[in-house]
C-alpha positions in Angstrom: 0.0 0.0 0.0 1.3 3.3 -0.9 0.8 6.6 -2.4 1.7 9.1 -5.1 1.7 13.2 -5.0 2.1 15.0 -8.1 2.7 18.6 -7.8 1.7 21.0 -9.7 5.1 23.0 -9.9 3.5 26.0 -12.5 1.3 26.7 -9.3 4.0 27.6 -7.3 6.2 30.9 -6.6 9.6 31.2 -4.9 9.6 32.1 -1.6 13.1 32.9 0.8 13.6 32.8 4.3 16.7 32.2 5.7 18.7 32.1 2.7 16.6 28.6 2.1 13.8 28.1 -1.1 10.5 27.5 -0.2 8.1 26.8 -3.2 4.9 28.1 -2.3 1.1 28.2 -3.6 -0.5 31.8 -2.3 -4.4 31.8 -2.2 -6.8 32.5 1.3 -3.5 30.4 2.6 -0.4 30.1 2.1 0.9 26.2 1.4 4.9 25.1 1.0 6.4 22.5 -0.2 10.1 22.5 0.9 12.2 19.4 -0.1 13.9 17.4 1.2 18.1 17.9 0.6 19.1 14.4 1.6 17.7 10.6 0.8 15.2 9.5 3.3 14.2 6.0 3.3 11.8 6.3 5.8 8.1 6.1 5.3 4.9 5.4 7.4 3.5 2.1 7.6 0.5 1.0 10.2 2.6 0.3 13.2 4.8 3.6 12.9 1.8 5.9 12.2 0.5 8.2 14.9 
């Protein structure tokens, strides 16, 4: 079981704080996506879930 999240990178802008990217999506909110710099293995599975 698994899933998949495909951004809609158009819909973002460039935002900085901290000399660091953030792509954001402006509207009544404002949503980030920041990624991740290194390789993470780790994902979430029913016993590690909160």
């Amino acid at each position: 079981m698994g899933f998949r999240l495909d951004l809609d990178r158009e819909a973002f802008a460039d935002f900085f704080l901290s000399m660091r990217e953030f792509k954001c999506v402006e509207g009544s909110e404002v949503q980030r996506h920041v990624p991740h710099p290194y390789p993470d293995s780790r994902s979430v599975t029913r016993s590690n879930r909160a």
